[in-house]
GUROMI-95158 format. One record per residue (C-alpha): residue number from 1; residue in three letters; y, z, x. Coordinates in nm, 3 decimals. Example, Ala and Ser with C-alpha at 12.3 -4.5 7.8 and 13.67 -1.06 7.14 Angstrom:
2
SITE  num  residu  y  z  x
SITE  1  ALA  -0.450  0.780  1.230
SITE  2  SER  -0.106  0.714  1.367
***
This chain:
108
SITE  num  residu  y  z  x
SITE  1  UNK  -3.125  26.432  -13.188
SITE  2  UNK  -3.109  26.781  -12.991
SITE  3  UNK  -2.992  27.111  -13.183
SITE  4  UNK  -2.693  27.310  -13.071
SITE  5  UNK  -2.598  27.634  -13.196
SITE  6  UNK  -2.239  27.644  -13.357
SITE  7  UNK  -2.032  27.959  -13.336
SITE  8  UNK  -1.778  27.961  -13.694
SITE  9  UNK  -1.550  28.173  -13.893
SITE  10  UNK  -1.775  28.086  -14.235
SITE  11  UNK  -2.053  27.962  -14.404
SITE  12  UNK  -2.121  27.588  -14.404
SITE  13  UNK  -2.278  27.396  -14.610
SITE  14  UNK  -2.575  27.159  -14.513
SITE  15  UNK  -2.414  26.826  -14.388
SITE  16  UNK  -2.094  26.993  -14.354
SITE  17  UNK  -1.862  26.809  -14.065
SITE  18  UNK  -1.667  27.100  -13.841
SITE  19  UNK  -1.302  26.914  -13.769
SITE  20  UNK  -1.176  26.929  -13.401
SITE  21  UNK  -1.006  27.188  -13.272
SITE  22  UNK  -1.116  27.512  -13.365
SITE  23  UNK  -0.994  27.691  -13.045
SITE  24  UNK  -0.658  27.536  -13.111
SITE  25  UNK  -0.617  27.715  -13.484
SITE  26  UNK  -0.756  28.034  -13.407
SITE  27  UNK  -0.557  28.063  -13.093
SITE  28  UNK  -0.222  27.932  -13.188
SITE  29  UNK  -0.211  28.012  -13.599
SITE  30  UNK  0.094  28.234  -13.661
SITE  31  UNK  0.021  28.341  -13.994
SITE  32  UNK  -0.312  28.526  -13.837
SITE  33  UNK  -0.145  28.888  -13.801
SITE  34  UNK  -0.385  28.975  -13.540
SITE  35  UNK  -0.212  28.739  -13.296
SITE  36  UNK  -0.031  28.981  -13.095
SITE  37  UNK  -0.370  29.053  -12.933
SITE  38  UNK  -0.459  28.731  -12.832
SITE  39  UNK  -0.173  28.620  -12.637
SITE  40  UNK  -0.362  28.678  -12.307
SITE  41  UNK  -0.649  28.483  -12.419
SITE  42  UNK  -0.380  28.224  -12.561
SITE  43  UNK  -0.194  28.193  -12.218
SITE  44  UNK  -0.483  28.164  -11.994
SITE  45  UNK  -0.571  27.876  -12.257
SITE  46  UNK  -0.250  27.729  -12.173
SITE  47  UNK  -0.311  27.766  -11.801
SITE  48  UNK  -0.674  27.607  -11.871
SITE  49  UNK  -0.478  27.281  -12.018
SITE  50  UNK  -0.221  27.269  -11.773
SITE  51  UNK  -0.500  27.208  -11.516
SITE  52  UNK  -0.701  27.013  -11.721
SITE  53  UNK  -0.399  26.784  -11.799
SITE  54  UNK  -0.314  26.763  -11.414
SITE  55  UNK  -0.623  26.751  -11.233
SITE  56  UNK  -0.901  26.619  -11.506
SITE  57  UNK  -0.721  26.374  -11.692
SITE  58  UNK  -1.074  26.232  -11.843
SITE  59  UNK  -1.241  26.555  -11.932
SITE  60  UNK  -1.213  26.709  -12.306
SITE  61  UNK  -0.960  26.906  -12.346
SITE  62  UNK  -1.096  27.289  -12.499
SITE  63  UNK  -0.857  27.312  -12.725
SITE  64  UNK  -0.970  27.014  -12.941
SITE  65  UNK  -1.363  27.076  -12.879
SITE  66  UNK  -1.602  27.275  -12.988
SITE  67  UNK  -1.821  27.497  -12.759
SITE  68  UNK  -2.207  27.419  -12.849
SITE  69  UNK  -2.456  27.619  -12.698
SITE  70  UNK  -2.788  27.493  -12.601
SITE  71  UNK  -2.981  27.830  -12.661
SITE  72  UNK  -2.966  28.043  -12.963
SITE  73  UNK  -3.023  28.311  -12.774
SITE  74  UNK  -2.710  28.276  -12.571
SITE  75  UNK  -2.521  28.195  -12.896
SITE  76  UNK  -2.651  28.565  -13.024
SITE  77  UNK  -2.541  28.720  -12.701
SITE  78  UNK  -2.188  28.537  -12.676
SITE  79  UNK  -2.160  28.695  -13.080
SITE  80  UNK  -2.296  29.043  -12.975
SITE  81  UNK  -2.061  29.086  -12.667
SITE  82  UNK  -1.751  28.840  -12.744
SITE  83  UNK  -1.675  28.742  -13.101
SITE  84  UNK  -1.891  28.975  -13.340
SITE  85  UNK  -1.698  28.844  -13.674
SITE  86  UNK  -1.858  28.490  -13.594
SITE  87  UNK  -2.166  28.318  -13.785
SITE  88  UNK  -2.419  28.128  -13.608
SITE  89  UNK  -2.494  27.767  -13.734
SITE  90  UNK  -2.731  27.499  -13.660
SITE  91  UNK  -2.573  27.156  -13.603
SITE  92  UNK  -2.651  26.817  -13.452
SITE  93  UNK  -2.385  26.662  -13.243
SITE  94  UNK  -2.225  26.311  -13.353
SITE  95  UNK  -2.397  26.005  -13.146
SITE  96  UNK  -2.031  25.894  -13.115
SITE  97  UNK  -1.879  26.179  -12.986
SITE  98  UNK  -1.752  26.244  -12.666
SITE  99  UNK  -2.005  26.550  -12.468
SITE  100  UNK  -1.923  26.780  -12.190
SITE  101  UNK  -2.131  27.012  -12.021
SITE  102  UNK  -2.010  27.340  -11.849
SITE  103  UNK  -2.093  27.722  -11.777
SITE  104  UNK  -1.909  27.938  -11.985
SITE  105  UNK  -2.010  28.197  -11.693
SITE  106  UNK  -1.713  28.047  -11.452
SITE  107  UNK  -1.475  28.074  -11.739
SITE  108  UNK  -1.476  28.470  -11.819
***
């Protein structure tokens, strides 16, 4: 089963399991007080899923995935330049669950 690198808020535990939807709780959690400075990132979210919803239908919606990256050494350089307060974990994907691939590149 290939490795991915996981990008979280915490710690886990060995054989943790990481719910759905991470994007959607840190984006859209009103008791974080530093929400006021992720409205942009909130609304082009919202724009993201709009599209999604209209034209892709069948693809994974972002706000109930989780981004997985391939190499940890694009995991380290998403942390370093994006989302420094985030802990890198090792973690296998479910056979069962339902995979994606994309460039984060076209997305910034």
């Amino acid at each position: 089963m290939p490795i991915y690198y996981f990008l979280g808020q915490h710690s886990l535990m060995p054989g943790s399991m990481v719910a759905p939807g991470d994007m959607r709780r840190e984006l859209f959690n009103l008791r974080q007080p530093e929400l006021a400075v992720r409205w942009p990132q909130a609304l082009r979210e919202m724009i993201y899923e709009n599209v999604r919803q209209t034209f892709f239908e069948n693809r994974p919606s972002r706000l109930t995935a989780h981004s997985l990256f391939e190499k940890l050494d694009d995991a380290v350089e998403h942390i370093q330049r994006f989302e420094p307060h985030k802990v890198i974990h090792e973690v296998e994907a479910m056979p069962q669950a339902d995979q994606f691939a994309a460039d984060l590149i076209y997305i910034r």
